[in-house]
Backbone as XML, in Angstrom:
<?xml version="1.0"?>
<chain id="A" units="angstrom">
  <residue number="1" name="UNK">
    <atom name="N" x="6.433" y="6.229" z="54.214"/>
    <atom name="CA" x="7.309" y="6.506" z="55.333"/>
    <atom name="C" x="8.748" y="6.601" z="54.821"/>
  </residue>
  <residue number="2" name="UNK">
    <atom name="N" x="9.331" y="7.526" z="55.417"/>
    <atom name="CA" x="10.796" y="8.064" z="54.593"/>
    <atom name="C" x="11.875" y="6.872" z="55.594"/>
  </residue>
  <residue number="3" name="UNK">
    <atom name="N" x="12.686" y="6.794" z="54.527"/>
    <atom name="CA" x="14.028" y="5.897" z="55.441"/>
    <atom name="C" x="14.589" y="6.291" z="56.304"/>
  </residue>
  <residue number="4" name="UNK">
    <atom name="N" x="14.750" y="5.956" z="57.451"/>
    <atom name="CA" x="16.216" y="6.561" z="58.017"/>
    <atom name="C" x="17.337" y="7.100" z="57.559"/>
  </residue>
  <residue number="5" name="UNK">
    <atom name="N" x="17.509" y="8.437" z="57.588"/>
    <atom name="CA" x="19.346" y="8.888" z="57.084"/>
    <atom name="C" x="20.037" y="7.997" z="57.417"/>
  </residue>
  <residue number="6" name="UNK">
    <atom name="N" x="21.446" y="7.729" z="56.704"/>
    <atom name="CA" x="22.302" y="6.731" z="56.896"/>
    <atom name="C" x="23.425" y="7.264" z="56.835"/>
  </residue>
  <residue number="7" name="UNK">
    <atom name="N" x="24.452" y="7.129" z="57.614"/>
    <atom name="CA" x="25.734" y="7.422" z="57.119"/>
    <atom name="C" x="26.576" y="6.708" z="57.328"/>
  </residue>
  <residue number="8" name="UNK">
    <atom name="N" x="27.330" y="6.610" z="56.466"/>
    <atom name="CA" x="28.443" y="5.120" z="55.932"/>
    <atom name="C" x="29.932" y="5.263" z="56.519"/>
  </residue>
  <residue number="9" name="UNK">
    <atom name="N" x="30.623" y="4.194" z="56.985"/>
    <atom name="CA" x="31.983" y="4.560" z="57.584"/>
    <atom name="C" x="32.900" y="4.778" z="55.931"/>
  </residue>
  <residue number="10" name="UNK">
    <atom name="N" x="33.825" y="5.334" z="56.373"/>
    <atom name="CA" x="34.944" y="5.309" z="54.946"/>
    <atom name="C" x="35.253" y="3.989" z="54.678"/>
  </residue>
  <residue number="11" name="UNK">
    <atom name="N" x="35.302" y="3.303" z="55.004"/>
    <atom name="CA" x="35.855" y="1.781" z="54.416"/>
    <atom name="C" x="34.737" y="1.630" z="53.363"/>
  </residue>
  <residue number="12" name="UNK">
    <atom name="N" x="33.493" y="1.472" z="53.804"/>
    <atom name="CA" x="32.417" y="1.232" z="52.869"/>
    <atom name="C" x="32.722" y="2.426" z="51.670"/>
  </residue>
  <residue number="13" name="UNK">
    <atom name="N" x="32.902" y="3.154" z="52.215"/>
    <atom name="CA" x="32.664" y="4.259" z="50.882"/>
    <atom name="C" x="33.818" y="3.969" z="49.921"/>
  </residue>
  <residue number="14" name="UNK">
    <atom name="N" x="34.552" y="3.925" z="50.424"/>
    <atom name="CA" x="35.995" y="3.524" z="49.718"/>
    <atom name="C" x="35.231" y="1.790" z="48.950"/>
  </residue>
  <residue number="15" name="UNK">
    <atom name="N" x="34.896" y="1.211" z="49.376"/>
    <atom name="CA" x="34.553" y="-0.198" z="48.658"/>
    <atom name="C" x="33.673" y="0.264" z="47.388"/>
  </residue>
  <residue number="16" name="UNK">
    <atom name="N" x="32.792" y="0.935" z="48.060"/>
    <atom name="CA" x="32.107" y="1.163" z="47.043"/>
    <atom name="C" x="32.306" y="1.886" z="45.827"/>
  </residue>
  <residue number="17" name="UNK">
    <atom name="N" x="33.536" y="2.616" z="45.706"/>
    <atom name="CA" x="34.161" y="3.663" z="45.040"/>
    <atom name="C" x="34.962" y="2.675" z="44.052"/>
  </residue>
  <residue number="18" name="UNK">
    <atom name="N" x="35.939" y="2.156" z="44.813"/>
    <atom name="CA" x="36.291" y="1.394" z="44.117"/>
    <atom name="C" x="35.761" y="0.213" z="43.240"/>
  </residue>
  <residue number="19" name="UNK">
    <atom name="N" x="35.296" y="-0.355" z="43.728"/>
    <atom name="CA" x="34.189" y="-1.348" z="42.746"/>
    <atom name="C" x="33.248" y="-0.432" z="41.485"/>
  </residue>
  <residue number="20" name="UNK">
    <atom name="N" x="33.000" y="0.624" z="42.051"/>
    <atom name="CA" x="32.533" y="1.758" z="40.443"/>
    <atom name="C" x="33.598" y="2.262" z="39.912"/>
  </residue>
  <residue number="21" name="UNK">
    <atom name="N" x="34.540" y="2.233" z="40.106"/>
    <atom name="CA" x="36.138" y="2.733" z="39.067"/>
    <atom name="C" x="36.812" y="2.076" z="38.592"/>
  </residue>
  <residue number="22" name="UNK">
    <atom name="N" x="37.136" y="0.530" z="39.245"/>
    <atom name="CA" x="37.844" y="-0.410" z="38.676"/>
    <atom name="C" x="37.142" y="-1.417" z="38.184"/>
  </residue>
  <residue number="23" name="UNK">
    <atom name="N" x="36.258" y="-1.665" z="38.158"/>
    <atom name="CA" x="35.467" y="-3.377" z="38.245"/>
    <atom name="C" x="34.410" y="-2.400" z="37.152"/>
  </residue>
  <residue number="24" name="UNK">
    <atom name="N" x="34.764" y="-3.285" z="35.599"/>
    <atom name="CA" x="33.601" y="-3.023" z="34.821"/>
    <atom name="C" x="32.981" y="-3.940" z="34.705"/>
  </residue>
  <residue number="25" name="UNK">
    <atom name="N" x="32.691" y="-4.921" z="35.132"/>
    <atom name="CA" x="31.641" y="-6.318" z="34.693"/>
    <atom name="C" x="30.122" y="-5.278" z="35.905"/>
  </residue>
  <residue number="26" name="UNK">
    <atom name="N" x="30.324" y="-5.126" z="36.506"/>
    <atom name="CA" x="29.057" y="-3.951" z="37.198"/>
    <atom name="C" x="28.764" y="-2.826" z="36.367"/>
  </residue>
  <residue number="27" name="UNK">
    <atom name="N" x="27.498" y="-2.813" z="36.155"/>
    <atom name="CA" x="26.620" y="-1.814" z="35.883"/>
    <atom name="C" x="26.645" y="-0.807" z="37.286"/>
  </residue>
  <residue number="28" name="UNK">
    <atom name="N" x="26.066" y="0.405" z="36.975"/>
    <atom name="CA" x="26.205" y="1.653" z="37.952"/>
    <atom name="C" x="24.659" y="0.919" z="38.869"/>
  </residue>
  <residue number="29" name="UNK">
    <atom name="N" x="23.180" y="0.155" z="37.843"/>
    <atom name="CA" x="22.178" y="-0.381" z="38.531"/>
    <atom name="C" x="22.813" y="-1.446" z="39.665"/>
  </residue>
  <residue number="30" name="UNK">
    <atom name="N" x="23.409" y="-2.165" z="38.858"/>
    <atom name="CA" x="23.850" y="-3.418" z="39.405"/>
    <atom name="C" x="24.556" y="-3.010" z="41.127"/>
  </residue>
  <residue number="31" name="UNK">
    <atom name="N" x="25.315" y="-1.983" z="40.723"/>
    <atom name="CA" x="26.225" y="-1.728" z="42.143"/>
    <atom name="C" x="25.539" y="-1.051" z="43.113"/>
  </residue>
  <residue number="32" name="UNK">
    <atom name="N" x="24.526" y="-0.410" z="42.176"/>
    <atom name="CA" x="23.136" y="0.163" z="43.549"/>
    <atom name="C" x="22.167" y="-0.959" z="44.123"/>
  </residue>
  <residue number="33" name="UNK">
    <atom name="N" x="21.856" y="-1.917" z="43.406"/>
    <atom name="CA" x="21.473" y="-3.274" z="44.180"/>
    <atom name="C" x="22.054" y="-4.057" z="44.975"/>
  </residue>
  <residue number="34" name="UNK">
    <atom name="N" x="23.775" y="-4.127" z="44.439"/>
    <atom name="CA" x="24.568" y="-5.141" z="45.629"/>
    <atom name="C" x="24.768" y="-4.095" z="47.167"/>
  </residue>
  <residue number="35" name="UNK">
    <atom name="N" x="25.006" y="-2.531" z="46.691"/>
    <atom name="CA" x="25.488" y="-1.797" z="48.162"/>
    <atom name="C" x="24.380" y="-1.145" z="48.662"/>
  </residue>
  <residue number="36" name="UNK">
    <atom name="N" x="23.058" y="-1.182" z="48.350"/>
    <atom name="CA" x="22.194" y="-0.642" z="48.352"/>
    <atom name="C" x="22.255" y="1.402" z="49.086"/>
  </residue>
  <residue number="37" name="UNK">
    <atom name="N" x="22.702" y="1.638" z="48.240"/>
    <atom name="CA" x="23.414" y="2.853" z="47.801"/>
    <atom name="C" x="22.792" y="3.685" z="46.734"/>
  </residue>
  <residue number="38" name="UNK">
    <atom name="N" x="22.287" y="5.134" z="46.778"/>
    <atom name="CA" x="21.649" y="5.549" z="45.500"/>
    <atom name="C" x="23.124" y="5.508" z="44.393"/>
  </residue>
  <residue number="39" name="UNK">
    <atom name="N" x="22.453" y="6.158" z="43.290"/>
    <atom name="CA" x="23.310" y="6.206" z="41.935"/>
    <atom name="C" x="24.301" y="7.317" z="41.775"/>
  </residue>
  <residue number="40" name="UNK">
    <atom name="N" x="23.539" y="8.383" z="42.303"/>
    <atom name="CA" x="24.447" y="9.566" z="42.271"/>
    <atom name="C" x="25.553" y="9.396" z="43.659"/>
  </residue>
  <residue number="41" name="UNK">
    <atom name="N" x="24.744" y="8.712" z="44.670"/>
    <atom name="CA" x="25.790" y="8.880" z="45.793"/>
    <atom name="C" x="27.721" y="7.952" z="45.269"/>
  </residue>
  <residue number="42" name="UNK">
    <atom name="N" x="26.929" y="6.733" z="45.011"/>
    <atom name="CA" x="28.106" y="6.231" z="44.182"/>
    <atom name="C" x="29.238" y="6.876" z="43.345"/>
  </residue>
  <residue number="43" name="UNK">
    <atom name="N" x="27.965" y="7.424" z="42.175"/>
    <atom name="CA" x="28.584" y="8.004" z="41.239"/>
    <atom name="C" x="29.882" y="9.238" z="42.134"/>
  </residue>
  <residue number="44" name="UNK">
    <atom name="N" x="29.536" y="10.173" z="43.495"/>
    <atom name="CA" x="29.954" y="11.325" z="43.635"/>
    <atom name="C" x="31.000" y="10.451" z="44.601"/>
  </residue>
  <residue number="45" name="UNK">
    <atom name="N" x="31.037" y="9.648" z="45.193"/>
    <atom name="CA" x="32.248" y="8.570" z="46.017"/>
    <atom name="C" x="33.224" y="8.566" z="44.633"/>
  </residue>
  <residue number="46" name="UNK">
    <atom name="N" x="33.025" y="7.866" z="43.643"/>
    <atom name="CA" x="33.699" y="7.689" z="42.234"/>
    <atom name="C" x="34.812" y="8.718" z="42.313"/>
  </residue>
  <residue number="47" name="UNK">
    <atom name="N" x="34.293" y="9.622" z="42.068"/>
    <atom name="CA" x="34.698" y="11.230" z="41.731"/>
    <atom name="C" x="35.618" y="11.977" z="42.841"/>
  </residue>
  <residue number="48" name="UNK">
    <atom name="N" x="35.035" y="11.658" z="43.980"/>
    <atom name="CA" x="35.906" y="11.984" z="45.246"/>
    <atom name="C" x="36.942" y="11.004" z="45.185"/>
  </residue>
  <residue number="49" name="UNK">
    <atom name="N" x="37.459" y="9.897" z="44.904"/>
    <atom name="CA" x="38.391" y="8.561" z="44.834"/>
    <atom name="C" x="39.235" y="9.427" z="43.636"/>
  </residue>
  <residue number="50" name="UNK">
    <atom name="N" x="38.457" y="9.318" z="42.494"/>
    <atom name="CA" x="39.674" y="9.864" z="41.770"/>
    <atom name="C" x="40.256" y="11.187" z="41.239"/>
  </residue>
  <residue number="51" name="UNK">
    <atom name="N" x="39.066" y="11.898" z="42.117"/>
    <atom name="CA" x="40.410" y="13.270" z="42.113"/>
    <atom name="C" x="41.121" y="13.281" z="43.426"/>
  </residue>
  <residue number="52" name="UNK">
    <atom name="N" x="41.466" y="12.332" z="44.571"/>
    <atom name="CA" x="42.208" y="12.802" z="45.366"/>
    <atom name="C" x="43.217" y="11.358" z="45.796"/>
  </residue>
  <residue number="53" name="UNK">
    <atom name="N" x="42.880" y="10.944" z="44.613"/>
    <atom name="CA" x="44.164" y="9.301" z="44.055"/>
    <atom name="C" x="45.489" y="9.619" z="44.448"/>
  </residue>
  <residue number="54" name="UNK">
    <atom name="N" x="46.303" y="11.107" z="43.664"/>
    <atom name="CA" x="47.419" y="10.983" z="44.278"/>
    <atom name="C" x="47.718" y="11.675" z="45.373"/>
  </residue>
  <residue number="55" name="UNK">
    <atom name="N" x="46.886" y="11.851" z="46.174"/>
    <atom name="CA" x="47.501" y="12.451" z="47.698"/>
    <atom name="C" x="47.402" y="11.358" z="48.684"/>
  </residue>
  <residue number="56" name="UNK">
    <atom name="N" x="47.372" y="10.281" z="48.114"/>
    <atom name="CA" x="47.299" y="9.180" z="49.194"/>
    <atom name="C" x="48.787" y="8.716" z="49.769"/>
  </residue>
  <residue number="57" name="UNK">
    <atom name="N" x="49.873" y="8.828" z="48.019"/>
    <atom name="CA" x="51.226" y="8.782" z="48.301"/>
    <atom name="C" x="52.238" y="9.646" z="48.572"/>
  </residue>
  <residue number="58" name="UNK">
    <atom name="N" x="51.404" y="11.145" z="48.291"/>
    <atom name="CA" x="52.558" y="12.094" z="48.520"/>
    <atom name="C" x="51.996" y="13.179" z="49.840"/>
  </residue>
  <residue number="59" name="UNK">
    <atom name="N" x="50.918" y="12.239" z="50.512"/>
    <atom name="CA" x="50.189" y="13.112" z="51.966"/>
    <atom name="C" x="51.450" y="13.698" z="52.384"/>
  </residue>
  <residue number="60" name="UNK">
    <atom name="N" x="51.856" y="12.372" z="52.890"/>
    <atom name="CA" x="52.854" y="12.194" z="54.609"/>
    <atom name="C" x="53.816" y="14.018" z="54.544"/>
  </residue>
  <residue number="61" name="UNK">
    <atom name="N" x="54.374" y="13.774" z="53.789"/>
    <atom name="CA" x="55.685" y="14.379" z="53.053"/>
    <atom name="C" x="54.769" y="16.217" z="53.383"/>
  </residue>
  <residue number="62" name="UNK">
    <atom name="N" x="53.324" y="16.376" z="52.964"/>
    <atom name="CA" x="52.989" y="17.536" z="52.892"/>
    <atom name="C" x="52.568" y="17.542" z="54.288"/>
  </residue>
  <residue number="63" name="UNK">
    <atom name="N" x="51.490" y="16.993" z="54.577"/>
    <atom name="CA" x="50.872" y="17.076" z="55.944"/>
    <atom name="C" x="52.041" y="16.934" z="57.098"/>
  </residue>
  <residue number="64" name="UNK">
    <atom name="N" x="53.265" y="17.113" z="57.109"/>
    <atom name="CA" x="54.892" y="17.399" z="57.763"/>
    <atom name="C" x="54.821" y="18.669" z="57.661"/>
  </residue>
  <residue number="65" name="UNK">
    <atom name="N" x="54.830" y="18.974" z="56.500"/>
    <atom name="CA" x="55.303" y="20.305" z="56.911"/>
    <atom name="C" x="53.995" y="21.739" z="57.573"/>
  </residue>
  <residue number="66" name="UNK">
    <atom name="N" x="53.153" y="21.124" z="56.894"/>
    <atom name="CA" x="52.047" y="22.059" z="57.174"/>
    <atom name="C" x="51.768" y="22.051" z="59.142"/>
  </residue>
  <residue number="67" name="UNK">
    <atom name="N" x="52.189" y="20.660" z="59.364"/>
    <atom name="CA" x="51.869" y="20.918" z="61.088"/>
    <atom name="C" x="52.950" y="21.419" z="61.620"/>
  </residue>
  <residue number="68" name="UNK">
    <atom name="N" x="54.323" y="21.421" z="61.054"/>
    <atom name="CA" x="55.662" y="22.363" z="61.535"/>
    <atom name="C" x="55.017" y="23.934" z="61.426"/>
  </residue>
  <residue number="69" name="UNK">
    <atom name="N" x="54.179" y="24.471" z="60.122"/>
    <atom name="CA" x="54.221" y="25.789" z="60.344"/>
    <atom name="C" x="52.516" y="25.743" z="61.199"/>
  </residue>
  <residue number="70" name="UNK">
    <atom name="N" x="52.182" y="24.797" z="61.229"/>
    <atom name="CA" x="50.361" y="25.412" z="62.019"/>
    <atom name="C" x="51.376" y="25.560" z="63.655"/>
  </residue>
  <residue number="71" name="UNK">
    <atom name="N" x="52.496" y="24.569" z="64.013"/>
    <atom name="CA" x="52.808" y="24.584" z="65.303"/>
    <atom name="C" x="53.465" y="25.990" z="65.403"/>
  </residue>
  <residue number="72" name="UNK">
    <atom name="N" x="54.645" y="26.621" z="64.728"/>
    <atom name="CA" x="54.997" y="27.709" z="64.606"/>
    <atom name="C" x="54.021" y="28.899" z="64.813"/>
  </residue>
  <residue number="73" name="UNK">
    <atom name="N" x="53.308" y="28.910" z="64.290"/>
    <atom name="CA" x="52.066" y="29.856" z="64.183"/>
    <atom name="C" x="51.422" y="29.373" z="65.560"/>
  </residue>
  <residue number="74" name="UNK">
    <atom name="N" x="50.584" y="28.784" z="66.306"/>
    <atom name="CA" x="50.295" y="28.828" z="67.761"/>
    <atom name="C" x="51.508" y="28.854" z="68.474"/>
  </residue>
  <residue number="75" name="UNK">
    <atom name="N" x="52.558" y="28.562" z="68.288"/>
    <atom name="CA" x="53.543" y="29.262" z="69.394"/>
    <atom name="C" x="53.746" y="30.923" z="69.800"/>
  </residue>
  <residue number="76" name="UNK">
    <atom name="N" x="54.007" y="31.270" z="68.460"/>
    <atom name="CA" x="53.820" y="32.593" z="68.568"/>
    <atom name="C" x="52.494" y="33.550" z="68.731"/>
  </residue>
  <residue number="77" name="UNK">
    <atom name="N" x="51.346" y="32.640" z="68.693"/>
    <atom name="CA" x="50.070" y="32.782" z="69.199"/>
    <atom name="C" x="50.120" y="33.093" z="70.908"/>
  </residue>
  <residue number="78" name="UNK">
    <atom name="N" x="50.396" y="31.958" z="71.461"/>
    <atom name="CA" x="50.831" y="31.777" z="72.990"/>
    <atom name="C" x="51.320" y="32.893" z="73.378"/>
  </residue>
  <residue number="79" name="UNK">
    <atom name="N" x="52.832" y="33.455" z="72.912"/>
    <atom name="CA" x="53.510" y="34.087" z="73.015"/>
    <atom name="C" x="53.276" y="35.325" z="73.715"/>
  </residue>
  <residue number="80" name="UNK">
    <atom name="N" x="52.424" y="36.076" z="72.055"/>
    <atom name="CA" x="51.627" y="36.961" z="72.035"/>
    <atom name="C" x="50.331" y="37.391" z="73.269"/>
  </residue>
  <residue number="81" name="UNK">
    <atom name="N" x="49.693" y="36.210" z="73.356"/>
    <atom name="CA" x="48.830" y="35.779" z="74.591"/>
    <atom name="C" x="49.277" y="36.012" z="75.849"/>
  </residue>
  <residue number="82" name="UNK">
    <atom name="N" x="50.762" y="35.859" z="76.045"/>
    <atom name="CA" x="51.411" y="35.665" z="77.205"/>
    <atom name="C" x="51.705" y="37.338" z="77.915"/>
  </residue>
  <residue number="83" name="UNK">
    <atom name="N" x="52.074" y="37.982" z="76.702"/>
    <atom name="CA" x="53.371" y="39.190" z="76.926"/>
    <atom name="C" x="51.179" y="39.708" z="77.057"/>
  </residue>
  <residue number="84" name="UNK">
    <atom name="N" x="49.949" y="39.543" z="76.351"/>
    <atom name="CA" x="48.659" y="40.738" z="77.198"/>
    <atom name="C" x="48.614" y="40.420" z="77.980"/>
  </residue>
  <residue number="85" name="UNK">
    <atom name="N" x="48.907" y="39.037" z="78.769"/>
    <atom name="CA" x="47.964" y="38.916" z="80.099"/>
    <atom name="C" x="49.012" y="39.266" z="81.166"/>
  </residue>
  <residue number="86" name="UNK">
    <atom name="N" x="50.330" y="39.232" z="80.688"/>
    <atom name="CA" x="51.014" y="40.151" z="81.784"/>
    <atom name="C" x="51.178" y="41.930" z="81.646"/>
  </residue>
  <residue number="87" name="UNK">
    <atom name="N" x="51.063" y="42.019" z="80.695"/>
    <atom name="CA" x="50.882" y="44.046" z="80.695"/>
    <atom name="C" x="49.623" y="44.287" z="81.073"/>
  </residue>
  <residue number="88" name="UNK">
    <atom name="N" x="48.015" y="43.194" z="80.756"/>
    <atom name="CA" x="46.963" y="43.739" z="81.782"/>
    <atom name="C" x="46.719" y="43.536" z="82.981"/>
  </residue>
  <residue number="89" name="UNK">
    <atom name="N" x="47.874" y="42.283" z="83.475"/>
    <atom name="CA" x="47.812" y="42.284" z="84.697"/>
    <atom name="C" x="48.813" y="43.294" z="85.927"/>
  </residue>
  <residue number="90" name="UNK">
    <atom name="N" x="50.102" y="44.070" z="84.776"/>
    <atom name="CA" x="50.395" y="45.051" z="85.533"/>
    <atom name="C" x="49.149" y="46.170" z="85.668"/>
  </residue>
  <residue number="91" name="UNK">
    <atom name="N" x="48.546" y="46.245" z="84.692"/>
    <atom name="CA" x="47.814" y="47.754" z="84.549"/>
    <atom name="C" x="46.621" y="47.643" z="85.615"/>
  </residue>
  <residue number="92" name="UNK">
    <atom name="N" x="46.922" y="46.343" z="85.742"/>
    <atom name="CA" x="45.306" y="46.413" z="87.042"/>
    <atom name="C" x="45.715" y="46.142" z="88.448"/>
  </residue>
  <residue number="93" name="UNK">
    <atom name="N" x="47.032" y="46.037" z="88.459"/>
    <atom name="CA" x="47.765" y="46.014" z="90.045"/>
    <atom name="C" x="47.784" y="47.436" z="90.117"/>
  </residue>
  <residue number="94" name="UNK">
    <atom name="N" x="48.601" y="48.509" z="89.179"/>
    <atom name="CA" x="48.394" y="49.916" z="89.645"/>
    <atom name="C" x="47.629" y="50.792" z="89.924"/>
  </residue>
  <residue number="95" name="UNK">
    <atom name="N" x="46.231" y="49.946" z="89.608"/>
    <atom name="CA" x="45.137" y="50.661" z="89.538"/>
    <atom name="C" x="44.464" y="50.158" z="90.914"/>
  </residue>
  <residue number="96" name="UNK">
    <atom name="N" x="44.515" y="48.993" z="91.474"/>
    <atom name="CA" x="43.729" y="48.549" z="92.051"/>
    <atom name="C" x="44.987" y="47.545" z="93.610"/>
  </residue>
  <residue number="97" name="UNK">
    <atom name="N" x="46.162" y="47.910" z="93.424"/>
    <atom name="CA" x="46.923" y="47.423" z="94.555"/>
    <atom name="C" x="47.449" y="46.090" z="93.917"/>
  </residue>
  <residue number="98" name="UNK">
    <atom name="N" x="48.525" y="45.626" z="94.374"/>
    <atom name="CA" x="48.780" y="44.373" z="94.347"/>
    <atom name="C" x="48.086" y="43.304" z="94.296"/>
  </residue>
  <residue number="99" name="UNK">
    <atom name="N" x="47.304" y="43.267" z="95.428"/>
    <atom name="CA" x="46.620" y="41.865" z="95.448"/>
    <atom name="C" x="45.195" y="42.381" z="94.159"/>
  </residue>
  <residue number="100" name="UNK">
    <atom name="N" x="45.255" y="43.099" z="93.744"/>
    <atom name="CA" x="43.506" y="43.489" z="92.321"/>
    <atom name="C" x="42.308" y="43.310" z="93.049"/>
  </residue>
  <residue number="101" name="UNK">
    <atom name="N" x="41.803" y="43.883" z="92.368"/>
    <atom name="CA" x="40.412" y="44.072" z="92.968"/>
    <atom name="C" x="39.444" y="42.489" z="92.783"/>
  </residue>
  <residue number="102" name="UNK">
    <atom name="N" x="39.359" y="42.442" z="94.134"/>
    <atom name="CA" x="37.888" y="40.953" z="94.229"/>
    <atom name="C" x="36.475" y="41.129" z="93.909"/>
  </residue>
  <residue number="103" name="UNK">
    <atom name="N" x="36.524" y="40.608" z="92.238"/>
    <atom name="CA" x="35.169" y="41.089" z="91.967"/>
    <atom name="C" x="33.812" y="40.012" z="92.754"/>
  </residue>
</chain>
């Protein structure tokens, strides 16, 4: 009978990451017995921890500016949105009277 899928909150994953990157008195067996965790999953937490080590201190600073231009960019989204739904809503008053046709 197969296990239940499991999926782990980030704190755990992060524990577990860390305890395989910093802490050598553990074996890679050893740390699959205490978190009961396969080897590769560990191993690929490891790997995710330390290639994305330094964006933990220099996030803030990027993730600023990137939501100044995502906000820029849906404004002028809106905008755009705004100026069709009033030129198709002239084009269907002339066609169909002021009050438009009641579908």
């Amino acid at each position: 009978m197969r296990r239940k899928r499991r999926t782990h909150l980030p704190e755990f994953k992060s524990k577990v990451a860390l305890a395989a990157a910093t802490q050598g008195d553990l074996t890679l067996a050893e740390l699959v017995k205490k978190f009961d965790v396969h080897a590769n999953q560990i191993t690929e937490w490891k790997k995710q921890l330390l290639a994305n080590a330094p964006d933990v201190f220099g996030k803030g600073v990027r993730k600023a500016e990137d939501s100044e231009a995502i906000i820029q960019e849906l404004h002028a989204k809106i905008g755009q949105l705004t100026m069709e739904n009033d030129f198709l809503e002239r084009g269907l008053e002339r066609i169909h009277g002021p009050r438009g046709k009641k579908w």
